[in-house]
C-alpha positions as CSV (number, residue, x, y, z in Angstrom):
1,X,-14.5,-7.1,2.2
2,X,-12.4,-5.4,5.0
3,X,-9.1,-5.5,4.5
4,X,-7.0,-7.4,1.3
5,X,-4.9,-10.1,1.1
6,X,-2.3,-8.3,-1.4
7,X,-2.0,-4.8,0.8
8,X,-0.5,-4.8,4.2
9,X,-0.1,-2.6,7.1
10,X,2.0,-2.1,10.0
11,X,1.3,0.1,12.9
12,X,4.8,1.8,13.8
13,X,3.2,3.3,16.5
14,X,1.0,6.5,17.1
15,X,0.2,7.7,13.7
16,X,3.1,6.2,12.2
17,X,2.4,3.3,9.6
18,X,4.5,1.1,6.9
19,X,2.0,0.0,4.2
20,X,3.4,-3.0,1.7
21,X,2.1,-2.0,-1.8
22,X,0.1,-4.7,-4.4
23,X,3.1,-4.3,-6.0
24,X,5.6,-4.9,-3.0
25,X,6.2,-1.0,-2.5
26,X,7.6,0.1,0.9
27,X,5.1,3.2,1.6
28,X,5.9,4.9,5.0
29,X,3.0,7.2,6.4
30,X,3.6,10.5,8.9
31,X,6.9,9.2,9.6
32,X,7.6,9.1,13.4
33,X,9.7,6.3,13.8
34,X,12.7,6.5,15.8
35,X,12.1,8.6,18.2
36,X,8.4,6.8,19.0
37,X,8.3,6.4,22.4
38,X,5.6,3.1,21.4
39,X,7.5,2.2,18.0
40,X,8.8,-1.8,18.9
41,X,12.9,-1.7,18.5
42,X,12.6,-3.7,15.1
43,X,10.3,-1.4,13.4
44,X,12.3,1.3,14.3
45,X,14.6,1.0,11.4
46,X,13.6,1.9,8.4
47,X,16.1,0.3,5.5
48,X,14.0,0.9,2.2
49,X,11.3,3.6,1.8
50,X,9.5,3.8,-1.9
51,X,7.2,6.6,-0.9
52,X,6.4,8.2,1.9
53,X,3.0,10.5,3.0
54,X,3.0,13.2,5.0
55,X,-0.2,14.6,6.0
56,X,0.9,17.5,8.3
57,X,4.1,19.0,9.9
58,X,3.6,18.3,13.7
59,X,6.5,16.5,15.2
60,X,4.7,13.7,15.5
61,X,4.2,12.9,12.0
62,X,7.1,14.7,10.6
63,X,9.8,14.4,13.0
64,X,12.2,11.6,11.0
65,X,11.0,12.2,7.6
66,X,14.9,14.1,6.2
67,X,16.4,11.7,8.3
68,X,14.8,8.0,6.1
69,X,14.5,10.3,3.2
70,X,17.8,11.1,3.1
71,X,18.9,7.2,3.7
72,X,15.8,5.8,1.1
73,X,15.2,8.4,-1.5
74,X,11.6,8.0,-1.8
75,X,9.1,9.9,-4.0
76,X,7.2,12.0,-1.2
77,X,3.6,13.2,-1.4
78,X,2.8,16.0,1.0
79,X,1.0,19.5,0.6
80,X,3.0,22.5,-1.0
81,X,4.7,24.0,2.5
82,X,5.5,21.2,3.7
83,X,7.3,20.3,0.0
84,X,9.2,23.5,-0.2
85,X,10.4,23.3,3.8
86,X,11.0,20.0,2.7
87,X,13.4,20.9,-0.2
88,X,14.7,23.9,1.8
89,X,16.8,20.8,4.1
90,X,18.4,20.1,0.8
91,X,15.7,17.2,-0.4
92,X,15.8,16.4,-3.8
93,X,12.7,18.5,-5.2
94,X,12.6,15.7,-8.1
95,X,11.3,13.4,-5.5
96,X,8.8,15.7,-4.0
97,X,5.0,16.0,-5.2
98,X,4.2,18.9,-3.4
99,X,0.3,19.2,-4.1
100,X,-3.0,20.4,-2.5
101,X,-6.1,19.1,-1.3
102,X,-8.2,18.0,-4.2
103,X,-5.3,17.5,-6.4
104,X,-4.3,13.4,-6.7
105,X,-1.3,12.3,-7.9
106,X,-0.2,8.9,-9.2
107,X,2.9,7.6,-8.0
108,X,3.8,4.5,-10.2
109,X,0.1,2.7,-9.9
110,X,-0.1,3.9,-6.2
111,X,-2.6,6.8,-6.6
112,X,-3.1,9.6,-3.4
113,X,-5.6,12.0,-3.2
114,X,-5.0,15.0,-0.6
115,X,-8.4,15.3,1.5
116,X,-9.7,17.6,4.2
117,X,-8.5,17.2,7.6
118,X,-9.7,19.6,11.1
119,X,-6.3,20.2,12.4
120,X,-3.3,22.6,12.6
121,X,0.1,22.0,11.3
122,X,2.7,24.3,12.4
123,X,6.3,22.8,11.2
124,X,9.2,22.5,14.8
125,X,11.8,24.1,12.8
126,X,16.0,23.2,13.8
127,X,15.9,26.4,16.3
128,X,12.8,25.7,17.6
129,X,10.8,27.9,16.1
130,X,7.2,27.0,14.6
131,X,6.8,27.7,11.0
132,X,4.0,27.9,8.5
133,X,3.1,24.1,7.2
134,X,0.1,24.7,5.2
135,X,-3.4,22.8,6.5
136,X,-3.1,19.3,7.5
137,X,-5.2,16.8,5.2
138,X,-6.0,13.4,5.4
139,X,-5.2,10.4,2.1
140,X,-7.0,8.6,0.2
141,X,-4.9,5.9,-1.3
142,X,-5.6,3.4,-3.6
143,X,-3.3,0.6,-4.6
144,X,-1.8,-0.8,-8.1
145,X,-4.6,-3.7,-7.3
146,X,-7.6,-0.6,-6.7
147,X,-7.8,-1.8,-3.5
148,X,-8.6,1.7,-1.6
149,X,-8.3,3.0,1.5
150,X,-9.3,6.9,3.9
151,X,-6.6,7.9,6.3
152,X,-7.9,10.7,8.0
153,X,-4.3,11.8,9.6
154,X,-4.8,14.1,12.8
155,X,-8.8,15.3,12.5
156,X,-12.1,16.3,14.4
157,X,-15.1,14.9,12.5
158,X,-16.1,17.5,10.0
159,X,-19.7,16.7,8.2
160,X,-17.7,16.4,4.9
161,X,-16.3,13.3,5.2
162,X,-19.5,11.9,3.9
163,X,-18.7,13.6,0.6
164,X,-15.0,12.0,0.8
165,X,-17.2,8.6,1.2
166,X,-19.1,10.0,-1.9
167,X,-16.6,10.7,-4.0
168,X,-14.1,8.2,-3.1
169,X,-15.0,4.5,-2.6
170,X,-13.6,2.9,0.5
171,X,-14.3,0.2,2.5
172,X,-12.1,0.8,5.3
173,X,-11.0,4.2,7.1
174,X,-7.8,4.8,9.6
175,X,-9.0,6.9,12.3
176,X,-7.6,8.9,15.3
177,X,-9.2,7.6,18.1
178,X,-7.2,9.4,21.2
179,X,-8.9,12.1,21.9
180,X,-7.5,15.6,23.3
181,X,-5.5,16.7,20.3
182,X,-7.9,14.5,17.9
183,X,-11.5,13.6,18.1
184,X,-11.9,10.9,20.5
185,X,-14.5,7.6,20.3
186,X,-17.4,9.5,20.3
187,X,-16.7,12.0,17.6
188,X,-14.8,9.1,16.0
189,X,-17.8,7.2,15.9
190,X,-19.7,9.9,13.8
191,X,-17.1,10.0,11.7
192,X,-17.7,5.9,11.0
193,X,-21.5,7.2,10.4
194,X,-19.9,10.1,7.8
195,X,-18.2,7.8,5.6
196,X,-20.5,4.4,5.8
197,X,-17.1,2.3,6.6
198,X,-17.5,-1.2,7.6
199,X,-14.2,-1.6,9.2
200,X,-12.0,0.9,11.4
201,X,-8.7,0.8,11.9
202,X,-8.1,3.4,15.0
203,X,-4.9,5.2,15.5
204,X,-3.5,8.0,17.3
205,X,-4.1,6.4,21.0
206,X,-2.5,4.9,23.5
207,X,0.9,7.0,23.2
208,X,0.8,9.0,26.1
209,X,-1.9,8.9,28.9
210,X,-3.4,12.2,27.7
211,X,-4.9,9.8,24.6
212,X,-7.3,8.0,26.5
213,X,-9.5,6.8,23.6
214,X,-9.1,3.2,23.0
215,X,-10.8,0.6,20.3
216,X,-13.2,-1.5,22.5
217,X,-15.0,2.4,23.5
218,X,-15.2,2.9,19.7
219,X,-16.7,-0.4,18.8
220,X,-19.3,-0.1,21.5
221,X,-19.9,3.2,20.4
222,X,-20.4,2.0,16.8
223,X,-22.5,-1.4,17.6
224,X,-22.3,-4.7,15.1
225,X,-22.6,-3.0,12.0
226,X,-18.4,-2.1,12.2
227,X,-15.8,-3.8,13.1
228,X,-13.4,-1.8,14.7
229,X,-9.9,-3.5,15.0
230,X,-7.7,-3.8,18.1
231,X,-4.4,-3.1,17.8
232,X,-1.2,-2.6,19.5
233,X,2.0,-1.2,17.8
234,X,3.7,-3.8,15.4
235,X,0.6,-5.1,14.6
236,X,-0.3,-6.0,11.4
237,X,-3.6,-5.8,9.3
C-alpha cells in the first residue's frame, strides 16, 4: 500500500507540508508558509498547529516557525540548536523536544525519529547574521495508526539510507527532487534504489527556476517498479 486512507498530507509549497494525524492532529513540517512565494493564499494561514518538525534552520524551512508557534503552541521536535535558538525567542522550552539523530521521541502516539540528512543548516538570525543550527536531518514519522513514513528534509543521497530502509519500515519516502541546493532526479533516483520505496512523494522543486528537477524526470528515471507522484502546491496525498 502507498499511501493511507486515515493520514493526509498537504503540500504548502517547497518543503513546507501540513500532515492530518490518524488521530486528527494538525502536524506542520519545515514551516515556510507565509512568506512561500508557491504557498496557495488559503494554505497560507495557519489557525491550529499540534506539532510541528523542523529538520534544519535554513530560511526556507524555518523562516515562520516563532511566528505559528507563538499563535498555536505546539509541541516542536527539532535537533538541540535549533531547540535552544528556539527557546532563546522566548518559546516555551516545555513544548520543545530538542533531540538528536538517533534519538526518537513520542509525541502523544505520533512517534519521530531524527535521521541522517547531507546538508548544512546555518540559522538567518534577526540581524542577519548566520548562526550555528546543528546538522540538518531528515524524519521518520510514524502515526497513532503505525502507518510510517521517510522525509528526507534537504539531502544528497548518502549510501545510508538503505540502513534507514533497514531499520525503519516504510513504504513511502518524501524526497527533494530540485536539484542545485538538493540532489536532483538522478541522485534522487538512487536514493529510491537506497531505501526500496514503492512510492515517492518529491518535494523541494519547482520554487524558483534554479530547481529544475521535476516528477515525470524522476519517474522515468526510476521505471514501473515506483510510482512517483505529481504534484503541485495544495495538493493533497
Amino acid at each position: 500500500m502507498a499511501l493511507n486512507a486515515d493520514v493526509s498530507f498537504t503540500w504548502i509549497g517547497h518543503g513546507t507540508w501540513k500532515a492530518r494525524s490518524a488521530k486528527g492532529k494538525e502536524v506542520l513540517i519545515d514551516p515556510w508558509v507565509m512568506g512561500n512565494p508557491v504557498a496557495p493564499e488559503p494554505l497560507k494561514t495557519v489557525d491550529r498547529c499540534d506539532l510541528m518538525l523542523i529538520s534544519h534552520g535554513h530560511f526556507d524551512h524555518i523562516h515562520d516557525a516563532l511566528e505559528i508557534a507563538r499563535r498555536t503552541k505546539p509541541m516542536i521536535v527539532c535537533n538541540h540548536e535549533i531547540g535552544t535558538w528556539l527557546g532563546s525567542k522566548g518559546l516555551d522550552g516545555e513544548r520543545i523536544i530538542a533531540t538528536n539523530k538517533g534519538g526518537a521521541v513520542d509525541v502523544d502516539g505520533i512517534t519521530v525519529l531524527l535521521v541522517r540528512a547531507e546538508h548544512t543548516c546555518g540559522i538567518t538570525d534577526d540581524n542577519g547574521a548566520i548562526v550555528y543550527g546543528g546538522e540538518a536531518c531528515g524524519f521518520v514519522i510514524q502515526f497513532e495508526n503505525g502507518f510510517t513514513v521517510y522525509f528526507a528534509g534537504d539531502t544528497d543521497v548518502f549510501g545510508d539510507m538503505a540502513l534507514i530502509a533497514e531499520l525503519s519500515k516504510f513504504d513511502v519516502a518524501f524526497l527533494p527532487i530540485g536539484g542545485f541546493y538538493t540532489m536532483g532526479p538522478d541522485r534522487a533516483a538512487k536514493a529510491a534504489q537506497l531505501l526500496g520505496v514503492k512510492t515517492v512523494v518529491p518535494m523541494h522543486f519547482g520554487t524558483f527556476p534554479i530547481l529544475a528537477g521535476n516528477p515525470s524526470q524522476l519517474q522515468e528515471l526510476v521505471g514501473g517498479n515506483v510510482k512517483v507522484l505529481d504534484i503541485k502546491p495544495g495538493d493533497s496525498v
